[in-house]
N, C-alpha and C positions, 0 to 999 in steps of 0.2 A: 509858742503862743497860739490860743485859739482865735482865728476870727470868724463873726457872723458876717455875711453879706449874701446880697442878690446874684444868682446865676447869670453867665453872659453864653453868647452861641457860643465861646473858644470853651465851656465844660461842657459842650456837649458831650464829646468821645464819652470823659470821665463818668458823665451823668449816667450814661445809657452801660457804662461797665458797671458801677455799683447795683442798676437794674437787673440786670443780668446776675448779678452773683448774689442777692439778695432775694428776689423773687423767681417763683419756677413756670414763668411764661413762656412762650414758645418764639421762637426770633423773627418769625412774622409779625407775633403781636408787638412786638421790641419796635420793630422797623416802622408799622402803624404810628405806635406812640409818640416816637421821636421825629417822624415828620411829619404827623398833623396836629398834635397837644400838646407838643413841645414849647414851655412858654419861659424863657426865661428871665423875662421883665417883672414876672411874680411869681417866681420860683427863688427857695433860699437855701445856704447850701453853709455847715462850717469846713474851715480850712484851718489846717494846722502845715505848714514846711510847706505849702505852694499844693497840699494834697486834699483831696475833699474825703470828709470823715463821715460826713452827715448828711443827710438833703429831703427836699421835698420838694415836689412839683405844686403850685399850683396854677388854674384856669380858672378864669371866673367866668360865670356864667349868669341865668337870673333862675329865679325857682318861685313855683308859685306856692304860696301859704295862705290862708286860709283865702284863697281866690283874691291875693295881693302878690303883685310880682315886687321883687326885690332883685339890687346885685347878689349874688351868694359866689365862694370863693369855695372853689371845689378842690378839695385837697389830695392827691396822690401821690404813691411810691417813696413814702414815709422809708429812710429806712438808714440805718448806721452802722459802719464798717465794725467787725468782730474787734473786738477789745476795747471799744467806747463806748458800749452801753455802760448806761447805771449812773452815770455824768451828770444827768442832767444837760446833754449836749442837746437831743434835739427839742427839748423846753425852750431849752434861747432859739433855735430854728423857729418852730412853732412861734414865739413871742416876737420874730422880725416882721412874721409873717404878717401876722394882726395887726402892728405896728402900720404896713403896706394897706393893709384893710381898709383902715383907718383916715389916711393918706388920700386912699380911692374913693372912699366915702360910700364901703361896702359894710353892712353892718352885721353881718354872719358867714360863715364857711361853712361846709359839711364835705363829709368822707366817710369810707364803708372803713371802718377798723379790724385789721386781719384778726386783734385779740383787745375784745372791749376791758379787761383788766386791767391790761396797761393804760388806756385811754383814761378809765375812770380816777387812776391817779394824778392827771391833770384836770379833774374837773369834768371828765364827759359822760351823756348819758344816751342811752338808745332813744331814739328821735322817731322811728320808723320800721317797722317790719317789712319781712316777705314769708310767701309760705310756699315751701317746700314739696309739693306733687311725686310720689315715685310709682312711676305702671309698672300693676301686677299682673297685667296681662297681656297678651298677643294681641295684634291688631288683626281685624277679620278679613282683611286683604295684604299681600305684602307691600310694604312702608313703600310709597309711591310720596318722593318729594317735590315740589314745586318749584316754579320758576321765577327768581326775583323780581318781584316788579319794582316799577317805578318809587324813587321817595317820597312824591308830592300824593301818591296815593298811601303809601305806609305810615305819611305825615297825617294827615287825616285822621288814620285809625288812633294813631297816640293821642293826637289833642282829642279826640271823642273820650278814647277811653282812659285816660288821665286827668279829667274833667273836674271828676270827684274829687281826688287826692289831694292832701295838705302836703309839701313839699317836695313835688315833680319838678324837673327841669323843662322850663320853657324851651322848645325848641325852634330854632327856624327851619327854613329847606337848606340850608350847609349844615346845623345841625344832624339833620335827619342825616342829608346824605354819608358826613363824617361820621356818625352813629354803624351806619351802614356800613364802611369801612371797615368798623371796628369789627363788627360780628362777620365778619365776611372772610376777614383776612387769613382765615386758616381753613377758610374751607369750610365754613359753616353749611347747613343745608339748612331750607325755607320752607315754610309751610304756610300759605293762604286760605283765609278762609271766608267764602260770600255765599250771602242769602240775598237770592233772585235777583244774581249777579252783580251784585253791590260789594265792595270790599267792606269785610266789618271786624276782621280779626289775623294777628300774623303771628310767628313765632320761627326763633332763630336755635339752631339745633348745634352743638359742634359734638363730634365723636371723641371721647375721652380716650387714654391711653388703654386700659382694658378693652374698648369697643364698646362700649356704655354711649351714653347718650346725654347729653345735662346743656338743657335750652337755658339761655341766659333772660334772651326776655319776651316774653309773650305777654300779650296784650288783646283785649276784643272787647267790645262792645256791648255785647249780651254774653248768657249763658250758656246757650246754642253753642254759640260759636268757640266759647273756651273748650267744651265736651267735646267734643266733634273734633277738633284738631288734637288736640291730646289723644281722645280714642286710635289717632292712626298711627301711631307711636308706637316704639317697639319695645318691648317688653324691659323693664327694669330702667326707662329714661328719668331722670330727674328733670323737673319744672319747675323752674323761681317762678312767683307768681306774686299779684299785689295781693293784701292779706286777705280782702275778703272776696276773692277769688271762691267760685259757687263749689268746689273740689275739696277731698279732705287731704289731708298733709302734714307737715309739721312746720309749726310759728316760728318765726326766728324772730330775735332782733336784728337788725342787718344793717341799720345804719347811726348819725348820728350828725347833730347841729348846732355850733355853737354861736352865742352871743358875742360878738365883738363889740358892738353897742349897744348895750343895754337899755338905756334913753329910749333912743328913734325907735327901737323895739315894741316899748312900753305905749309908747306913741302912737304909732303904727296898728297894734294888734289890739289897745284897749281904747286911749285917748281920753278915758275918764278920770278926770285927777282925784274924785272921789271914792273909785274904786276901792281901793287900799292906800297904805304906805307900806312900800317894799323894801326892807333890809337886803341887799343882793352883796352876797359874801363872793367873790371871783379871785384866787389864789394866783391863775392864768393874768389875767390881765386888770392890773389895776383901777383903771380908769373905769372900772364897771361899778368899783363899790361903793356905795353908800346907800341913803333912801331917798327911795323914787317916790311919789306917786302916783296913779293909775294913765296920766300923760307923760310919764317921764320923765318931771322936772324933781331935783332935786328938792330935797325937804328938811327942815332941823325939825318936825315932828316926829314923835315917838313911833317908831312900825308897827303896823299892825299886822305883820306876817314877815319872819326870816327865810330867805333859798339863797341855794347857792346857783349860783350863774348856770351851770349846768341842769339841775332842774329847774331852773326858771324856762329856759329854755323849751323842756319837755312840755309845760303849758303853753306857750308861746305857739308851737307850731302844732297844737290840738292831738301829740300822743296822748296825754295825760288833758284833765279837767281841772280846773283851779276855781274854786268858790263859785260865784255867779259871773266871774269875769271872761275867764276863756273855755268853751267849749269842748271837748273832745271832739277829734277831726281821723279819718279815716287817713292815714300817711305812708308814704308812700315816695321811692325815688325811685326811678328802674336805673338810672346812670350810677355809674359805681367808679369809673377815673375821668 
Protein backbone atom coordinates (compact mmCIF):
# COMPACT_ATOMS: atom_id res chain seq x y z
CA UNK A 1 0.00 0.00 0.00
CA UNK A 2 0.96 3.48 -0.97
CA UNK A 3 1.14 6.24 1.59
CA UNK A 4 1.48 9.99 1.30
CA UNK A 5 3.27 11.79 4.02
CA UNK A 6 5.70 14.73 5.18
CA UNK A 7 9.45 13.92 5.03
CA UNK A 8 11.28 13.73 8.51
CA UNK A 9 15.51 14.21 9.00
CA UNK A 10 15.69 9.95 9.37
CA UNK A 11 14.79 10.21 4.82
CA UNK A 12 17.38 12.21 4.65
CA UNK A 13 20.00 9.34 3.36
CA UNK A 14 16.90 8.08 1.11
CA UNK A 15 16.07 11.56 -0.13
CA UNK A 16 19.49 12.76 -1.28
CA UNK A 17 19.91 8.86 -2.90
CA UNK A 18 16.83 9.27 -5.20
CA UNK A 19 18.58 12.93 -6.03
CA UNK A 20 21.41 11.50 -6.90
CA UNK A 21 19.94 8.80 -9.24
CA UNK A 22 17.42 11.00 -10.66
CA UNK A 23 19.13 14.07 -11.40
CA UNK A 24 22.78 14.63 -13.01
CA UNK A 25 24.27 17.24 -10.54
CA UNK A 26 27.46 17.01 -9.19
CA UNK A 27 27.90 15.75 -5.46
CA UNK A 28 29.03 19.03 -4.44
CA UNK A 29 25.88 20.57 -5.46
CA UNK A 30 24.14 17.25 -3.61
CA UNK A 31 26.04 18.13 -0.47
CA UNK A 32 24.97 22.11 -0.77
CA UNK A 33 21.50 21.11 -1.13
CA UNK A 34 21.01 18.64 1.71
CA UNK A 35 22.63 20.91 4.26
CA UNK A 36 21.23 24.18 3.55
CA UNK A 37 17.68 23.54 1.65
CA UNK A 38 17.03 20.72 3.14
CA UNK A 39 13.44 21.09 4.47
CA UNK A 40 11.68 18.45 5.50
CA UNK A 41 8.64 20.00 7.52
CA UNK A 42 7.51 20.80 3.77
CA UNK A 43 8.82 18.35 1.90
CA UNK A 44 6.37 15.23 0.83
CA UNK A 45 7.43 12.01 -0.12
CA UNK A 46 5.22 8.45 -1.05
CA UNK A 47 6.18 5.30 0.48
CA UNK A 48 5.16 1.98 -0.33
CA UNK A 49 7.13 -1.36 2.12
CA UNK A 50 8.97 1.42 4.49
CA UNK A 51 10.61 2.54 0.71
CA UNK A 52 10.22 6.09 -0.78
CA UNK A 53 9.01 5.93 -4.41
CA UNK A 54 8.32 9.59 -4.83
CA UNK A 55 9.26 12.84 -3.48
CA UNK A 56 9.74 16.59 -3.58
CA UNK A 57 11.39 19.09 -1.83
CA UNK A 58 9.83 21.94 -0.89
CA UNK A 59 11.23 25.80 0.79
CA UNK A 60 9.18 28.38 1.10
CA UNK A 61 10.13 31.54 0.57
CA UNK A 62 8.30 34.99 -0.49
CA UNK A 63 8.49 36.44 -4.10
CA UNK A 64 7.68 39.63 -5.20
CA UNK A 65 4.54 40.08 -7.74
CA UNK A 66 3.46 42.79 -9.19
CA UNK A 67 5.58 44.77 -6.32
CA UNK A 68 3.37 42.67 -3.65
CA UNK A 69 5.49 40.22 -1.49
CA UNK A 70 3.72 37.00 -0.80
CA UNK A 71 4.66 33.49 0.96
CA UNK A 72 5.52 31.38 -2.35
CA UNK A 73 6.45 27.52 -1.73
CA UNK A 74 9.23 26.78 -3.99
CA UNK A 75 9.14 23.55 -5.33
CA UNK A 76 12.36 21.15 -6.09
CA UNK A 77 13.76 17.79 -7.05
CA UNK A 78 10.35 16.48 -8.18
CA UNK A 79 11.24 13.12 -9.02
CA UNK A 80 9.88 9.13 -8.98
CA UNK A 81 11.64 5.98 -8.83
CA UNK A 82 11.64 4.02 -12.49
CA UNK A 83 8.65 1.90 -12.76
CA UNK A 84 6.12 4.28 -10.91
CA UNK A 85 5.72 6.74 -13.31
CA UNK A 86 2.31 7.07 -14.99
CA UNK A 87 0.49 6.51 -11.33
CA UNK A 88 -0.46 9.23 -10.77
CA UNK A 89 1.81 8.84 -7.81
CA UNK A 90 3.36 12.26 -7.61
CA UNK A 91 -0.33 14.21 -8.23
CA UNK A 92 -1.08 12.99 -4.60
CA UNK A 93 2.69 14.15 -3.69
CA UNK A 94 1.95 17.38 -5.34
CA UNK A 95 -1.68 17.52 -3.79
CA UNK A 96 -0.20 16.94 0.16
CA UNK A 97 1.81 19.58 -0.78
CA UNK A 98 -0.85 22.31 -1.29
CA UNK A 99 -2.76 20.77 1.14
CA UNK A 100 0.54 22.06 3.65
CA UNK A 101 0.17 25.40 1.50
CA UNK A 102 -2.84 25.85 2.64
CA UNK A 103 -2.39 24.92 6.31
CA UNK A 104 0.64 27.78 6.17
CA UNK A 105 -1.52 30.16 4.81
CA UNK A 106 0.78 30.21 1.62
CA UNK A 107 -1.35 30.86 -1.40
CA UNK A 108 1.17 29.85 -4.46
CA UNK A 109 4.29 27.71 -5.27
CA UNK A 110 6.58 27.88 -8.22
CA UNK A 111 9.32 25.68 -9.67
CA UNK A 112 11.52 25.52 -12.93
CA UNK A 113 9.92 22.36 -14.68
CA UNK A 114 12.73 20.05 -16.22
CA UNK A 115 9.66 19.20 -19.10
CA UNK A 116 6.70 21.82 -19.17
CA UNK A 117 4.61 18.80 -20.87
CA UNK A 118 4.41 16.94 -18.17
CA UNK A 119 3.60 19.88 -15.90
CA UNK A 120 0.75 21.12 -18.22
CA UNK A 121 -0.99 17.89 -17.52
CA UNK A 122 -1.68 18.91 -14.16
CA UNK A 123 -2.74 22.24 -14.95
CA UNK A 124 0.60 24.32 -15.34
CA UNK A 125 1.61 27.10 -17.43
CA UNK A 126 4.79 29.07 -18.05
CA UNK A 127 4.69 32.03 -15.67
CA UNK A 128 8.14 33.54 -16.63
CA UNK A 129 10.98 33.53 -19.12
CA UNK A 130 14.73 33.92 -19.41
CA UNK A 131 16.86 34.46 -22.41
CA UNK A 132 19.51 32.52 -23.39
CA UNK A 133 22.91 34.76 -24.50
CA UNK A 134 25.57 32.44 -26.39
CA UNK A 135 29.24 34.48 -27.34
CA UNK A 136 30.35 34.19 -30.62
CA UNK A 137 33.32 35.66 -30.11
CA UNK A 138 36.67 36.01 -28.23
CA UNK A 139 37.21 38.19 -25.63
CA UNK A 140 39.89 41.08 -26.44
CA UNK A 141 42.03 40.29 -23.56
CA UNK A 142 42.41 36.80 -21.96
CA UNK A 143 39.26 35.81 -19.57
CA UNK A 144 40.74 37.51 -16.32
CA UNK A 145 38.10 36.54 -13.42
CA UNK A 146 37.23 38.25 -10.34
CA UNK A 147 37.38 38.01 -6.84
CA UNK A 148 34.22 37.21 -4.79
CA UNK A 149 33.08 40.01 -3.00
CA UNK A 150 30.95 40.53 -0.19
CA UNK A 151 27.04 39.41 -0.20
CA UNK A 152 25.67 42.61 1.46
CA UNK A 153 27.26 44.23 -1.72
CA UNK A 154 26.07 41.49 -4.49
CA UNK A 155 22.68 41.97 -2.24
CA UNK A 156 22.26 45.34 -3.43
CA UNK A 157 23.05 44.60 -7.04
CA UNK A 158 19.84 41.90 -6.96
CA UNK A 159 17.39 44.02 -5.19
CA UNK A 160 18.40 47.19 -7.75
CA UNK A 161 18.26 45.04 -10.62
CA UNK A 162 15.20 42.81 -9.74
CA UNK A 163 13.22 45.73 -9.02
CA UNK A 164 11.45 45.55 -12.15
CA UNK A 165 10.50 41.85 -12.22
CA UNK A 166 6.86 40.33 -11.41
CA UNK A 167 8.05 37.12 -9.53
CA UNK A 168 11.77 37.51 -8.12
CA UNK A 169 12.45 35.95 -4.81
CA UNK A 170 12.81 38.40 -2.01
CA UNK A 171 15.94 37.81 -0.77
CA UNK A 172 17.64 38.49 2.64
CA UNK A 173 21.55 38.56 3.58
CA UNK A 174 21.19 34.55 4.39
CA UNK A 175 19.52 34.45 1.38
CA UNK A 176 22.11 36.06 -0.57
CA UNK A 177 24.78 34.57 1.19
CA UNK A 178 23.07 30.80 0.85
CA UNK A 179 22.42 31.78 -3.00
CA UNK A 180 26.14 32.25 -2.95
CA UNK A 181 26.84 28.80 -1.71
CA UNK A 182 24.80 27.49 -4.16
CA UNK A 183 26.76 28.97 -7.21
CA UNK A 184 30.06 28.73 -5.65
CA UNK A 185 30.14 25.14 -4.63
CA UNK A 186 31.66 23.62 -7.64
CA UNK A 187 33.91 26.12 -8.32
CA UNK A 188 32.11 28.65 -10.04
CA UNK A 189 34.19 31.77 -11.30
CA UNK A 190 32.90 35.68 -10.58
CA UNK A 191 32.75 38.41 -12.67
CA UNK A 192 32.10 42.10 -11.16
CA UNK A 193 31.25 44.81 -12.72
CA UNK A 194 31.56 48.84 -11.46
CA UNK A 195 31.19 52.30 -12.91
CA UNK A 196 33.25 54.86 -11.01
CA UNK A 197 33.74 52.19 -8.48
CA UNK A 198 30.38 51.60 -7.60
CA UNK A 199 29.17 47.81 -7.82
CA UNK A 200 26.30 47.64 -10.35
CA UNK A 201 26.48 44.36 -11.96
CA UNK A 202 27.85 40.51 -11.16
CA UNK A 203 27.67 37.08 -12.82
CA UNK A 204 28.36 33.68 -11.69
CA UNK A 205 30.15 31.30 -14.36
CA UNK A 206 30.61 27.34 -13.82
CA UNK A 207 32.75 25.39 -16.55
CA UNK A 208 30.54 22.66 -18.06
CA UNK A 209 31.93 19.13 -18.73
CA UNK A 210 33.19 20.05 -22.45
CA UNK A 211 34.94 23.16 -20.91
CA UNK A 212 32.16 25.49 -22.19
CA UNK A 213 31.04 27.96 -19.85
CA UNK A 214 27.00 28.51 -18.92
CA UNK A 215 26.55 31.39 -16.07
CA UNK A 216 23.62 30.62 -14.08
CA UNK A 217 22.70 34.04 -13.07
CA UNK A 218 23.77 37.49 -13.85
CA UNK A 219 22.36 40.30 -13.09
CA UNK A 220 23.08 44.47 -13.40
CA UNK A 221 21.72 47.40 -13.32
CA UNK A 222 22.21 49.23 -16.63
CA UNK A 223 23.07 48.15 -19.99
CA UNK A 224 26.77 49.09 -19.75
CA UNK A 225 27.13 46.77 -17.28
CA UNK A 226 25.34 43.55 -18.78
CA UNK A 227 27.70 44.34 -22.27
CA UNK A 228 30.85 44.82 -20.56
CA UNK A 229 30.87 41.73 -18.52
CA UNK A 230 29.61 39.35 -21.00
CA UNK A 231 32.19 40.94 -23.59
CA UNK A 232 34.88 39.30 -21.31
CA UNK A 233 33.62 35.83 -21.78
CA UNK A 234 35.02 33.28 -23.55
CA UNK A 235 33.97 32.34 -26.61
CA UNK A 236 30.86 29.96 -26.94
CA UNK A 237 29.68 30.68 -22.86
CA UNK A 238 26.02 30.54 -22.43
CA UNK A 239 24.16 33.34 -20.23
CA UNK A 240 20.59 33.00 -18.54
CA UNK A 241 19.55 36.26 -18.42
CA UNK A 242 16.13 38.19 -17.30
CA UNK A 243 14.16 38.36 -20.64
CA UNK A 244 14.56 41.79 -21.39
CA UNK A 245 18.05 41.71 -21.00
CA UNK A 246 19.58 44.72 -23.62
CA UNK A 247 21.43 41.22 -25.59
CA UNK A 248 20.10 38.97 -28.44
CA UNK A 249 19.40 35.20 -27.56
CA UNK A 250 16.91 32.82 -27.34
CA UNK A 251 13.44 33.21 -25.16
CA UNK A 252 12.67 30.35 -23.17
CA UNK A 253 9.99 29.72 -20.86
CA UNK A 254 11.67 28.67 -17.89
CA UNK A 255 9.52 28.74 -15.19
CA UNK A 256 6.07 28.48 -13.70
CA UNK A 257 3.27 29.56 -10.68
CA UNK A 258 0.69 28.02 -9.39
CA UNK A 259 -2.59 29.20 -7.54
CA UNK A 260 -3.08 27.46 -4.38
CA UNK A 261 -5.60 30.04 -3.50
CA UNK A 262 -7.38 31.33 -5.89
CA UNK A 263 -9.56 33.76 -3.52
CA UNK A 264 -6.62 35.73 -1.66
CA UNK A 265 -5.14 35.87 -5.17
CA UNK A 266 -8.14 37.53 -6.85
CA UNK A 267 -7.98 39.62 -3.74
CA UNK A 268 -4.69 40.41 -3.70
CA UNK A 269 -3.87 41.31 -7.35
CA UNK A 270 -7.40 42.92 -8.34
CA UNK A 271 -9.80 43.60 -5.33
CA UNK A 272 -12.37 44.83 -7.53
CA UNK A 273 -15.47 42.73 -7.06
CA UNK A 274 -16.74 44.37 -10.21
CA UNK A 275 -14.17 43.50 -12.28
CA UNK A 276 -15.53 40.27 -13.55
CA UNK A 277 -17.01 36.88 -12.43
CA UNK A 278 -14.52 34.27 -12.79
CA UNK A 279 -15.43 30.67 -13.53
CA UNK A 280 -11.87 28.94 -12.33
CA UNK A 281 -11.78 25.35 -13.49
CA UNK A 282 -8.59 23.64 -11.04
CA UNK A 283 -8.49 19.78 -11.81
CA UNK A 284 -5.25 20.02 -9.10
CA UNK A 285 -6.80 21.33 -6.36
CA UNK A 286 -10.41 21.62 -5.67
CA UNK A 287 -10.99 24.14 -3.33
CA UNK A 288 -10.01 26.60 -6.22
CA UNK A 289 -13.23 25.98 -8.13
CA UNK A 290 -16.07 27.96 -8.53
CA UNK A 291 -17.03 31.81 -9.30
CA UNK A 292 -15.17 34.40 -7.93
CA UNK A 293 -15.55 37.93 -8.41
CA UNK A 294 -12.81 40.56 -9.14
CA UNK A 295 -12.29 40.42 -4.78
CA UNK A 296 -12.31 36.97 -4.63
CA UNK A 297 -15.58 36.18 -2.96
CA UNK A 298 -17.42 33.63 -4.06
CA UNK A 299 -20.66 34.21 -6.33
CA UNK A 300 -23.97 32.15 -7.52
CA UNK A 301 -23.75 34.94 -10.60
CA UNK A 302 -23.44 33.87 -13.90
CA UNK A 303 -19.32 34.33 -15.16
CA UNK A 304 -18.47 36.34 -17.23
CA UNK A 305 -15.10 34.68 -18.22
CA UNK A 306 -14.02 30.80 -17.83
CA UNK A 307 -9.83 29.89 -16.88
CA UNK A 308 -8.54 27.30 -15.63
CA UNK A 309 -6.38 27.72 -12.43
CA UNK A 310 -3.30 27.56 -14.47
CA UNK A 311 -3.94 30.24 -16.78
CA UNK A 312 -5.59 32.27 -14.36
CA UNK A 313 -2.50 32.24 -12.75
CA UNK A 314 -0.46 33.45 -16.07
CA UNK A 315 -2.53 36.90 -15.54
CA UNK A 316 -2.12 36.98 -12.11
CA UNK A 317 1.45 37.34 -12.00
CA UNK A 318 1.48 39.80 -15.32
CA UNK A 319 3.09 37.12 -17.99
CA UNK A 320 0.09 37.42 -19.96
CA UNK A 321 -2.68 40.65 -19.87
CA UNK A 322 -6.40 39.80 -18.85
CA UNK A 323 -8.97 42.41 -19.99
CA UNK A 324 -8.67 45.84 -18.15
CA UNK A 325 -7.86 43.97 -14.92
CA UNK A 326 -4.42 42.73 -14.79
CA UNK A 327 -1.52 44.16 -16.68
CA UNK A 328 1.34 42.50 -18.43
CA UNK A 329 4.44 42.55 -16.06
CA UNK A 330 7.90 41.96 -17.15
CA UNK A 331 8.69 38.30 -15.02
CA UNK A 332 11.19 36.98 -13.97
CA UNK A 333 12.73 34.46 -11.19
CA UNK A 334 16.57 34.08 -11.20
CA UNK A 335 16.10 31.17 -8.32
CA UNK A 336 15.54 27.86 -9.82
CA UNK A 337 15.65 25.10 -6.33
Amino acid sequence: MIMIRPLTAADKQQAREIWELRFHDSLSFIDWFFAERFSPETSFCAEEDGRIISILHGSVMQLNIRNITLPAMMISGVATLPGYEGQGIMKRVLFALFEECRRRNIPLAFHKPSYFSIYRAVGEFPCYDALFHTRDTEPETPVSWDTLTDAKTLLRIYEQSTACYSGCVVRSLSDMEKRIHDLTCDGTRFLLHQTGGVPDGYLFSGEEDDGSFYCEETLATNETAYAEMLARLPKGSVVKLPPDAPLSGNLQPWGVMIPVDVPRLLRVFCGNPDAFRLAVIDGMTPWNNGVFDGAGKPTDESATDTLSAGRLMQFLCGYLPFQNAFSQETCYCADEY
